[in-house]
NUVO-324024 format. One record per residue (C-alpha): x, y, z; residue number from 1; residue in one letter. Coordinates in steps of 0.02 Angstrom, whole numbers. Layout:
# NUVO-324024
     px     py     pz   n res
      X      Y      Z NUM   a
...
//
This chain:
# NUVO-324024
     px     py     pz   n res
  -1305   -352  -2065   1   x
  -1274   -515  -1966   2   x
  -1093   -518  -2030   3   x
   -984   -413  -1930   4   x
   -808   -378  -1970   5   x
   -699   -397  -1809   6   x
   -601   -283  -1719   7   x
   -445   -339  -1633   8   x
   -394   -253  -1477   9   x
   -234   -204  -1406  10   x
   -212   -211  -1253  11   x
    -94    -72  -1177  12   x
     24   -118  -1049  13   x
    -44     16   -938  14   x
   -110    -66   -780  15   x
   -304    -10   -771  16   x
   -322     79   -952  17   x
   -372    -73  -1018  18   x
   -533   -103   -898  19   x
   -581     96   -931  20   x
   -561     53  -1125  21   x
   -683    -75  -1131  22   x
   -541   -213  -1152  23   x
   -412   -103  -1244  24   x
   -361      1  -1391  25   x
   -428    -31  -1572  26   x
   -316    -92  -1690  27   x
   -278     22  -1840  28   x
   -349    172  -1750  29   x
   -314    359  -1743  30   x
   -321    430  -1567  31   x
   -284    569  -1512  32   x
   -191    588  -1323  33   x
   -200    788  -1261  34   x
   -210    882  -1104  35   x
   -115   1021  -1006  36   x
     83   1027  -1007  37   x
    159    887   -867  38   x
      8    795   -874  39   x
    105    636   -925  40   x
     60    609  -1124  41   x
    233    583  -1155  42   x
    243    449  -1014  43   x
     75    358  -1074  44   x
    120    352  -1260  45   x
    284    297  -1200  46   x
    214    158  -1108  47   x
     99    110  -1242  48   x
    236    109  -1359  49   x
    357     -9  -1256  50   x
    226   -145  -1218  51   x
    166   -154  -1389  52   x
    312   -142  -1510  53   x
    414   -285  -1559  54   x
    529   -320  -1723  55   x
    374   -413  -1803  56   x
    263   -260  -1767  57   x
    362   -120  -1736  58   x
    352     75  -1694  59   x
    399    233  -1756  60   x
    399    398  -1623  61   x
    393    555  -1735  62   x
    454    697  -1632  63   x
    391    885  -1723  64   x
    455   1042  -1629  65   x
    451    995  -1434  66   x
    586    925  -1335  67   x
    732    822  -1456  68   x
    724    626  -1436  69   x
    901    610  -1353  70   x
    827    731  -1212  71   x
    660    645  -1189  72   x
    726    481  -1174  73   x
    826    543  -1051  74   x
    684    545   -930  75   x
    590    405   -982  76   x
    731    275   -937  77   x
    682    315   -765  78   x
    541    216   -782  79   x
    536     24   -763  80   x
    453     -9   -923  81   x
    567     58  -1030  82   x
    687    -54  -1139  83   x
    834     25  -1217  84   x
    892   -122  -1304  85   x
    734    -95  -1401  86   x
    782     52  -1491  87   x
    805     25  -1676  88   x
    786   -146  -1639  89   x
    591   -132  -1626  90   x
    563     71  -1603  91   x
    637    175  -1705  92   x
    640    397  -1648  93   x
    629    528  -1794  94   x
    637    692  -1778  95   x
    534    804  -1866  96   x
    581    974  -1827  97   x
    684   1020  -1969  98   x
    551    986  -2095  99   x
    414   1081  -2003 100   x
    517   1239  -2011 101   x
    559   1220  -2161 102   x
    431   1135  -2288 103   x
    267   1165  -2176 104   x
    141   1014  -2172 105   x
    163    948  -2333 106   x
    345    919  -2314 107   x
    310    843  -2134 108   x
    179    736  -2230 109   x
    298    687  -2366 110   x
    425    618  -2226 111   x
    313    529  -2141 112   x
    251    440  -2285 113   x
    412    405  -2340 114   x
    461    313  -2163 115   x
    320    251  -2157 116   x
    355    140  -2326 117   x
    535    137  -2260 118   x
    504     21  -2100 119   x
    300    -28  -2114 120   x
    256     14  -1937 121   x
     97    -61  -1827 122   x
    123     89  -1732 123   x
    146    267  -1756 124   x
    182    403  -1627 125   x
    183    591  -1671 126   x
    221    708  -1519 127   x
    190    872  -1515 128   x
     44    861  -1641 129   x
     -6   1042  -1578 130   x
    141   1093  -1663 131   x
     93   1071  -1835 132   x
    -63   1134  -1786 133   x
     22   1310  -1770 134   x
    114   1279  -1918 135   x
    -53   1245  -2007 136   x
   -125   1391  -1961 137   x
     32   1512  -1983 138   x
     84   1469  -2165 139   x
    -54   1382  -2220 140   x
   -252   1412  -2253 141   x
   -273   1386  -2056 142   x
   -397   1253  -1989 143   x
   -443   1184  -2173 144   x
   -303   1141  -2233 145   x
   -231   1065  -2055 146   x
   -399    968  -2056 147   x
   -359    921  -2230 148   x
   -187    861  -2177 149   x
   -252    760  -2021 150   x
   -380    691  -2140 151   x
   -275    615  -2251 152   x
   -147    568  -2120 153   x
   -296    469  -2056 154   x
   -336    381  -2207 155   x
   -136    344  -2245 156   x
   -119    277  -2058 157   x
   -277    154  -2084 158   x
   -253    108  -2243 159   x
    -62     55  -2199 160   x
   -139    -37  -2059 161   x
    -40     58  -1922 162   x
   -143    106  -1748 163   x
   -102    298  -1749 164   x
    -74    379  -1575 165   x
    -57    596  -1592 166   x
     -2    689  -1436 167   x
    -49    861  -1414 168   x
    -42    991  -1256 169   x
   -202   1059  -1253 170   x
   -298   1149  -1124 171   x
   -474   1172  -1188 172   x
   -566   1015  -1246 173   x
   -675   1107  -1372 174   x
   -762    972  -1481 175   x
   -721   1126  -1644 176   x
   -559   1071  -1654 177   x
   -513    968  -1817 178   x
   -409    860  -1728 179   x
   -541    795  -1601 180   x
   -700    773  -1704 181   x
   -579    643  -1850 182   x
   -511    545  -1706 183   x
   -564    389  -1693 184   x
   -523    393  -1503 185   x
   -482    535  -1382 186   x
   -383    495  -1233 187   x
   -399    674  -1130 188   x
   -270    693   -945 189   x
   -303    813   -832 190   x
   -213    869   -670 191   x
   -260    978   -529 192   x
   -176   1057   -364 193   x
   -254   1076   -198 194   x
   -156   1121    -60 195   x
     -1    982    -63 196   x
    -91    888   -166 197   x
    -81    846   -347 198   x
   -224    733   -432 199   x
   -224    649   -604 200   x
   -364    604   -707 201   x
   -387    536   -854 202   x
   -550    536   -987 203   x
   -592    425  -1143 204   x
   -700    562  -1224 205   x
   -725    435  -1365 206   x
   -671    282  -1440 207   x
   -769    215  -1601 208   x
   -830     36  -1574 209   x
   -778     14  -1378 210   x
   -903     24  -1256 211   x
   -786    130  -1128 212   x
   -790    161   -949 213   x
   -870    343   -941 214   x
   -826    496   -814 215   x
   -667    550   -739 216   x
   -530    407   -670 217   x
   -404    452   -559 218   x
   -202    387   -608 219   x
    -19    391   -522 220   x
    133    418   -613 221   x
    267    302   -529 222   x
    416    208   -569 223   x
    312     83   -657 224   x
    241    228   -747 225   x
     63    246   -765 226   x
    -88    170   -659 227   x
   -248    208   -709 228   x
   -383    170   -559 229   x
   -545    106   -625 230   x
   -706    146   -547 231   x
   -714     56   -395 232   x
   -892    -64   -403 233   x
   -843   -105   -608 234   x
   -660   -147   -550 235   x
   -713   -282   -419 236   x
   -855   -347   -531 237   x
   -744   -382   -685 238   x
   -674   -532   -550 239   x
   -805   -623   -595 240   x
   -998   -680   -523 241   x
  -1042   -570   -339 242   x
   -987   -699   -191 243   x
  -1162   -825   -160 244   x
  -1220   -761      0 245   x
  -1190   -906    124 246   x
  -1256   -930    318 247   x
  -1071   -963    379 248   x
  -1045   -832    546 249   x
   -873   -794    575 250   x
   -797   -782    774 251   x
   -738   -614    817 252   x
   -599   -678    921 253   x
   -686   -592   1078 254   x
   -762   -705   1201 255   x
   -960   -622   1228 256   x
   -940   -534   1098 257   x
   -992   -669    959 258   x
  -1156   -707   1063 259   x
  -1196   -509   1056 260   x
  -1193   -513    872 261   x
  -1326   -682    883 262   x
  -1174   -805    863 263   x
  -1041   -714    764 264   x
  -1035   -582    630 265   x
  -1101   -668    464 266   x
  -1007   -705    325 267   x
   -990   -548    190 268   x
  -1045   -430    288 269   x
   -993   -258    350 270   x
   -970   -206    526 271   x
   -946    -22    579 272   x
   -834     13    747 273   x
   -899    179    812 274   x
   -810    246    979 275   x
   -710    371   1069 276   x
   -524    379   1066 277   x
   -441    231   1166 278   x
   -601    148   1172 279   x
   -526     -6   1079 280   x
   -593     -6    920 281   x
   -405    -45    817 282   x
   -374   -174    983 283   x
   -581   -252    928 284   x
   -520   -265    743 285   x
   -335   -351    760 286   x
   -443   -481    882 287   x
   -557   -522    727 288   x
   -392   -530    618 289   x
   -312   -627    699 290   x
   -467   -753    756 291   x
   -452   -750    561 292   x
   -279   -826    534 293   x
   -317   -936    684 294   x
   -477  -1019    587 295   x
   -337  -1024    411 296   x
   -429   -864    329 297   x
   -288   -726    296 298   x
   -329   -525    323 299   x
   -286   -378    276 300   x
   -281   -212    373 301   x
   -299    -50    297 302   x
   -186     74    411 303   x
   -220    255    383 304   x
   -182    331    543 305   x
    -32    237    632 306   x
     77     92    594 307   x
     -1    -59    659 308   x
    139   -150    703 309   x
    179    -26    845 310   x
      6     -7    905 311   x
    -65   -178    895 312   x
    -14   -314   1013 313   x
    145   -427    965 314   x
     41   -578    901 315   x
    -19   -472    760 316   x
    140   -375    713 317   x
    202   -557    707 318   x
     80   -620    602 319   x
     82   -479    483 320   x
    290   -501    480 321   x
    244   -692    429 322   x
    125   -639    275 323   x
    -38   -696    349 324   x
   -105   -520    378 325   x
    -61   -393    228 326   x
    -59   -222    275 327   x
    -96    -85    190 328   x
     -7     86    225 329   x
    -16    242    114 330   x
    -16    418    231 331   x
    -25    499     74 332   x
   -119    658     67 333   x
   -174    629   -134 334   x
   -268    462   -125 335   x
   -423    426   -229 336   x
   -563    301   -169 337   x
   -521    190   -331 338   x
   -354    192   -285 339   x
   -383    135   -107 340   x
   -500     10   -175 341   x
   -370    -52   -296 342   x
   -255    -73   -172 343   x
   -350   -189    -84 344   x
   -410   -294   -202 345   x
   -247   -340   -251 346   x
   -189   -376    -58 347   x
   -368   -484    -56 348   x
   -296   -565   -206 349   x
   -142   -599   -159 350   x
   -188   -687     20 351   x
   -358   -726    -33 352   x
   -416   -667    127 353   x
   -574   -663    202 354   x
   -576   -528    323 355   x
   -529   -373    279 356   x
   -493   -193    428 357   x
   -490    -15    392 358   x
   -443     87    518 359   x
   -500    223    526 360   x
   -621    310    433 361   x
   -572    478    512 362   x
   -377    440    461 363   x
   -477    389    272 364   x
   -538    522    232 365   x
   -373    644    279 366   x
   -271    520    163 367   x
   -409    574     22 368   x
   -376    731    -89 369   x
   -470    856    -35 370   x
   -559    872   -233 371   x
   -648    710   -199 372   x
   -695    735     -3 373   x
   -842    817    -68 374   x
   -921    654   -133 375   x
   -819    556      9 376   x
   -992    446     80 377   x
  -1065    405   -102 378   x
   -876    338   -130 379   x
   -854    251     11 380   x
  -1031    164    -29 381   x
   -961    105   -186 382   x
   -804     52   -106 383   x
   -898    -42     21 384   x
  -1032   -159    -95 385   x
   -863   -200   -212 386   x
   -793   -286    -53 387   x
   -957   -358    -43 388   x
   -935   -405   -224 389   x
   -798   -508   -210 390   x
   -870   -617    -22 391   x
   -750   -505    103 392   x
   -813   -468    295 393   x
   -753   -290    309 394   x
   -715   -218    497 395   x
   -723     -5    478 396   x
   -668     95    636 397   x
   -735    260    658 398   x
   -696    381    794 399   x
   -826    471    879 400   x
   -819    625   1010 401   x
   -913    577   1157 402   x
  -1069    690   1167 403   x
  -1190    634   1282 404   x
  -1343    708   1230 405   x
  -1310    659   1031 406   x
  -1317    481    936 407   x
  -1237    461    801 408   x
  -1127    306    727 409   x
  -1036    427    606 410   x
   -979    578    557 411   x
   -990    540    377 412   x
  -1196    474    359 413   x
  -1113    303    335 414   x
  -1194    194    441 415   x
  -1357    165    330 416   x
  -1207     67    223 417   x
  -1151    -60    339 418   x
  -1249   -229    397 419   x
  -1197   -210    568 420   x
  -1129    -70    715 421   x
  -1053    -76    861 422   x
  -1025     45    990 423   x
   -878     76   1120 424   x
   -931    210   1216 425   x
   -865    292   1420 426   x
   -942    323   1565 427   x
   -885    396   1714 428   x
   -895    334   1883 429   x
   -828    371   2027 430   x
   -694    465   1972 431   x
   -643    336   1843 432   x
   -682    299   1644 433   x
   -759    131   1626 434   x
   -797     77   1449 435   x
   -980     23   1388 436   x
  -1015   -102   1232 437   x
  -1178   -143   1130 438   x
  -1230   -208    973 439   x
  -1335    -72    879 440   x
  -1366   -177    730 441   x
  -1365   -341    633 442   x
  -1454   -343    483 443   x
  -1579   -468    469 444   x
  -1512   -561    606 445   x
  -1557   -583    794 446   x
  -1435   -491    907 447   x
  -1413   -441   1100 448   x
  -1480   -249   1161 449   x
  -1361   -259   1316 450   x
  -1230   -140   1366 451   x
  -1074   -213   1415 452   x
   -929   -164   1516 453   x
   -763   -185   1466 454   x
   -584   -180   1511 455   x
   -422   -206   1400 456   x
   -278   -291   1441 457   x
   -131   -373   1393 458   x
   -242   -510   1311 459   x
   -357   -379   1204 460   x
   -529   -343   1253 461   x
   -636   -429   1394 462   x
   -816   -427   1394 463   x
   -908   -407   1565 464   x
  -1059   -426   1648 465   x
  -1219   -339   1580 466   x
  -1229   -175   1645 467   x
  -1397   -196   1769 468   x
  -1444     -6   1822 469   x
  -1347    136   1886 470   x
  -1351     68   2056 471   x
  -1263   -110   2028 472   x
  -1120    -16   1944 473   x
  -1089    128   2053 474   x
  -1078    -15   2191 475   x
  -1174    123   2324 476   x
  -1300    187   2386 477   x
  -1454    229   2274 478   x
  -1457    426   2238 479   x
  -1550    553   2136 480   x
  -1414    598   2019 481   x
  -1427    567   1859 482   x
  -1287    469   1703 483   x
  -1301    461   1516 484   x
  -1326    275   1435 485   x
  -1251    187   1274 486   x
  -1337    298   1152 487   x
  -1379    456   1231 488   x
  -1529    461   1347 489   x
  -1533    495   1510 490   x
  -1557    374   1655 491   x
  -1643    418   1828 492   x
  -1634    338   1982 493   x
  -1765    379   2140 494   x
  -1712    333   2306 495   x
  -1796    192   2398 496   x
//
């Protein structure tokens, strides 16, 4: 058929649902919203309900045997996107109660139909659907004659030309339900505690003629409402085209330390900071930040283990004060990876910066529920190529214990992901902690092998001499004994 008739979508107000929808809700549909008591179905049809009614195309909210309008709206005024002046001005609340005791399903259906001819709604909201389930099944012919009811409700909804929204508290998501195998879309929350933590998701099990997001995607219920957090790669590459890879290098703000990396770190790449504590790795990223704002490219640093502006030097707690740095602080203990992500890209958005710091990973992953640390590197890996996505040099900090006789850049497996890695790293001499630099890495790029020694000071970080042998740095006499290098191997030195 080379004819098709079109489908208009709605889009739903809910920040996120849209993108996970495949561009938004199907007009005239019947969809279903279930899941688990406080999983926030009330909130989301809610939400839906406000951003989409007006008097030209306007709402009704059938309430069955759950909690009375006057009470639920209670609640929802909490919430910024509810209106109150549009009540019976563009929403109208009925409640259905005393018919379902009463007359059973066909006097509910009788009431609706006769509301529905009454006021000629686009939209129609009936909450707790479950309830006439049980009513179905109690006084009626069970599960045939409720399907029978749904059925029809269905084809009275469409034919009417109203999009059809039923909210139901269930637990199991068994496809033999009536209810689920007529809808034309099946919005399914879930929530889960672990520990202190409480996580949200939310599934489109189906929606006829979309092309949805698939799996599980983590939302927040806030004053706004609801955010739903798209998948993190999809939600950078909806932005548009992938950044064109350019040969631009960009200076790190450390003087020696943009001829280690062959002449700066290049453009879109993504640099991993590995090092002890108090080796300088948060002092190495604010440098590159603020080198940033220097050049006219805005940053934004990810915080996820202290507040930067008490850490950092006073240059950059004044440049984030004056807007050109955004920071990002959330010591949550709930977070998602999406969420993170999302959080970013709208701080990227808002400066359009180029350089973007997280710091740390170690504080990252603490600030992620513990139900998606499992997965944590194969998330981060998507996190990382949609800041590639969208032309972003990204600075991660990662702290390391110092073992002597062990290299590694991570604790997580995550430095296969990043174009480049730098160490920070102590030795001990005489007495005393001096610090050690190198450049491990720069993908297809020339880059310098030496180890560095380092001091900080007021200024930030300042690059040394390369470190010659043991003997140079000791400053004495050559001896027998024996010190650890950069990345773990052993150094001897025979006396003359």
């Amino acid at each position: 058929m080379k004819n098709k008739v079109p489908i208009d979508c709605l889009h739903t107000g809910v920040p996120g649902l849209d993108d996970v929808l495949g561009g938004g809700l199907p007009e005239f549909s019947f969809n279903l919203i279930a899941g688990p008591p406080g999983s926030g179905k009330t909130t989301l049809a809610h939400q839906i309900m406000f951003a989409l009614a007006t008097p030209e195309r306007p709402a009704l909210y059938f309430t069955v045997l759950g909690e009375p309008p006057l009470k639920m709206l209670r609640y929802q005024q909490q919430f910024d996107f509810f209106d109150g002046q549009a009540i019976n001005r563009s929403l109208r609340f009925i409640n259905l109660s005393e018919e379902t005791v009463q007359g059973g399903l066909e006097q509910v259906r009788q009431r609706i139909v006769a509301e529905v001819k009454t006021h000629s709604p686009a939209l129609v909201f009936i909450d707790s659907f479950r309830s006439l389930n049980l009513v179905g099944n109690s006084e009626y012919g069970g599960d045939a004659d409720f399907q029978q009811f749904v059925q029809q409700l269905g084809v009275l909804m469409t034919s009417w030309k109203a999009t059809t929204f039923l909210i139901g508290e269930y637990i199991d998501d068994s496809s033999s339900n009536p209810v689920f195998t007529i809808a034309d879309g099946l919005i399914w929350l879930r929530q889960t505690v672990q520990r202190n933590s409480v996580v949200r998701k939310l599934e489109i099990v189906k929606m006829r003629g979309r092309a949805t997001v698939p799996g599980l995607h983590t939302f927040r219920i806030g004053d706004a409402g609801i955010v739903v957090f798209a998948p993190a790669l999809g939600l950078a590459q909806r932005g548009g085209a992938a950044a064109a890879v350019t040969e631009t290098r960009l200076s790190m703000g450390i003087a020696r330390l943009d001829d280690m990396l062959g002449g700066g770190m290049p453009s879109g790449y993504s640099l991993l900071v590995a090092g002890p504590s108090g080796s300088g790795k948060s002092i190495l990223a604010a440098a590159f930040l603020a080198e940033g704002v220097r050049v006219g490219q805005a940053g934004v640093f990810a915080a996820f283990e202290r507040n930067p502006r008490r850490t950092l030097n006073g240059r950059i707690a004044s440049l984030i004060d004056s807007g050109r740095i955004g920071v990002i602080e959330n010591h949550a203990s709930d977070l998602s990876i999406d969420e993170i992500l999302s959080l970013l890209l709208r701080e990227i958005s808002r400066l359009d910066a180029k350089r973007v710091v997280i710091d740390s990973l170690s504080g990252f992953e603490l600030a992620v529920a513990p139900s998606f640390r499992d997965d944590f590197r194969e998330s981060l890996s998507r996190m990382v190529s949609a800041l590639a996505v969208v032309g972003v040099t990204v600075i991660m900090t990662c702290e390391l214990e110092d073992r002597y006789n062990d290299l590694r850049f991570s604790p997580y497996g995550t430095a296969f992901m990043t174009d480049s890695i730098i160490v920070q790293r102590y030795i001990e001499v005489g007495s005393r902690l001096r610090r050690l630099i190198a450049v491990v890495k720069v993908r297809d790029s020339a880059h310098s092998h030496e180890l560095r020694e380092f001091t900080i000071d007021e200024s930030g970080i300042v690059i040394g001499d390369m470190l010659q042998n043991q003997e140079g740095l000791l400053g004495g006499q050559p001896s027998k004994k024996r010190t650890t290098d950069l990345i773990g191997l052993e150094i001897g030195t025979e006396s003359a």
